[in-house]
N, C-alpha and C positions, 0 to 999 in steps of 0.2 A: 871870161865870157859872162854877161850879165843874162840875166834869168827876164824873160820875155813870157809876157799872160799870154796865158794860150788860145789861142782863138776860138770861136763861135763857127762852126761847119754850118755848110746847109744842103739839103737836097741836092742832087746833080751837078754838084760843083765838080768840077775837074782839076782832081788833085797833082799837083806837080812838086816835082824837090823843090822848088822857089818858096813853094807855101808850107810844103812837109818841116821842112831844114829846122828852121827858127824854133818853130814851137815843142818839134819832137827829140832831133839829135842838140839842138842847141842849149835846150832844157837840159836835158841830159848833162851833159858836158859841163854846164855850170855848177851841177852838184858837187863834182869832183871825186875824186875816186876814194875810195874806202877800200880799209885792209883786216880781212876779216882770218886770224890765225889761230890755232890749238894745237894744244900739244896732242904729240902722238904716241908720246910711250911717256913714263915714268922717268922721272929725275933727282936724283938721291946727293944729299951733301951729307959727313959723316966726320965728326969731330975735326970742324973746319969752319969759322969764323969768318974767313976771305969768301968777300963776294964773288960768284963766278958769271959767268953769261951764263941765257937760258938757250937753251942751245931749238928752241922754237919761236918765243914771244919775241921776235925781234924782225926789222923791214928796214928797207933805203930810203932815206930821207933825202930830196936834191935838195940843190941850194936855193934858200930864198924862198923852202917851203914849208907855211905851217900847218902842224894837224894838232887835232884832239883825239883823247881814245878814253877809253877804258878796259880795264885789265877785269876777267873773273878768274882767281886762283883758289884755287883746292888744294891743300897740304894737311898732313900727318907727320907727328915724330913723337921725340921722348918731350916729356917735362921740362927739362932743363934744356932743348932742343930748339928753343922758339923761333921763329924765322923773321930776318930783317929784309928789307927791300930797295933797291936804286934803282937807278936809270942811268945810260949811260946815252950820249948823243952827240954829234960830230961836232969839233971844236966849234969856237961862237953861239952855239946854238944857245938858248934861253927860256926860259919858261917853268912854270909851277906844277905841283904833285903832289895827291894827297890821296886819302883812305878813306873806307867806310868798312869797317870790320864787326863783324859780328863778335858777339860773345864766345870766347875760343872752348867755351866748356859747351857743345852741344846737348849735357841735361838740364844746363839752367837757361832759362830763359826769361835769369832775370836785364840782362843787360844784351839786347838783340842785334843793337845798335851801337856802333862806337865812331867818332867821327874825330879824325887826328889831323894836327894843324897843316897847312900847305908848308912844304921846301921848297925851297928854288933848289933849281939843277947845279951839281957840283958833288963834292964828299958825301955830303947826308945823307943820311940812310932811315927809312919809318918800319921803323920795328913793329912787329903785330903783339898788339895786348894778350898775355896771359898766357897758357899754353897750350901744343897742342896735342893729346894725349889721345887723341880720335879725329880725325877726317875732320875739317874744317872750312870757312868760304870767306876769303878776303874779296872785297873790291878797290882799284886802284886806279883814279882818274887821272891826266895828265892834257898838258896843254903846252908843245912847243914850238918857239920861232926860230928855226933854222938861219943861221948865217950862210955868208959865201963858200962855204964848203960841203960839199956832199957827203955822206956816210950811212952808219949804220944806228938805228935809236931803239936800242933792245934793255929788257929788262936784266935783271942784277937783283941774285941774293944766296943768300948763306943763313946758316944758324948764327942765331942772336949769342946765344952760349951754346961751346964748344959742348960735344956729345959721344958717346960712342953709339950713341942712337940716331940711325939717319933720321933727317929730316927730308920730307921727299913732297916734290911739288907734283902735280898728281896729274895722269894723261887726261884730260877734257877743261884741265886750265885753258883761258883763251883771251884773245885779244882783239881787240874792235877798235878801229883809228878811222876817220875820214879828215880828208888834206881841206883846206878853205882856199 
């Protein structure tokens, strides 16, 4: 549905759905829907390298539809605990991913910023720079075009290196998508 300017009202006009439709629900409608999701409890990986599902940052994607989003994640673990990240998305599907990570040592603030290159969707995985030895704030943008198959387009990750310190993705992580 194409986005129509909205009209100019006037005094004692007489408003009907004819007039309503176009410019209020039709508006609407052509924005298209958005998926706005957080975690609700805490989610712990612990000397495990295999990526898992996130058992919240994840939605149904139909067929033949694209969205964008972005991820904010909040994680804590050991040192040697560092956390990698996927995506996984219903076959066919296509599209790019990438990061803006903060400096994973929250007392330095020499490096606040860290912008790591786009994947395409498949195996790859974008590892978070450095470690996380206190509470931290990844962001993670994505962009995909769904094929003729329907499914599920949820986030994926594990520790970078194996740990016997969890590393744990932290409840008010959230995710933000709107479809085109």
């Amino acid at each position: 549905m194409a986005w129509t300017a909205p009209r100019t009202w006037t005094d004692g006009e007489l408003v009907t759905a004819a007039i309503m439709n176009p410019h209020i629900r039709d508006n609407l409608l052509s924005l298209g829907p958005i998926q706005r999701l957080r975690k609700t409890a805490d989610q712990s990986v612990t000397s495990s390298t295999a990526l898992v599902d996130d058992t919240h940052l994840q939605f149904t994607i139909a067929a033949n539809e694209v969205w964008s989003g972005q991820l904010t994640l909040y994680t804590t673990g050991a040192t040697a605990g560092d956390v990698k990240y996927a995506f996984n998305a219903p076959v066919g599907a296509t599209g790019v991913w990438g990061s803006i990570s903060p400096s994973q040592s929250i007392a330095s603030a020499t490096d606040s910023t860290r912008w790591e290159a786009f994947t395409a969707f498949g195996d790859a995985t974008l590892a978070a720079p450095g470690t996380l030895t206190t509470p931290t704030v990844g962001v993670l943008y994505f962009y995909v075009e769904n094929a003729g198959t329907a499914g599920t387009f949820k986030l994926r990750w594990a520790q970078l290196t194996s740990s016997g310190t969890a590393t744990t993705l932290l409840k008010g992580s959230n995710l933000m998508a709107w479809r085109y």
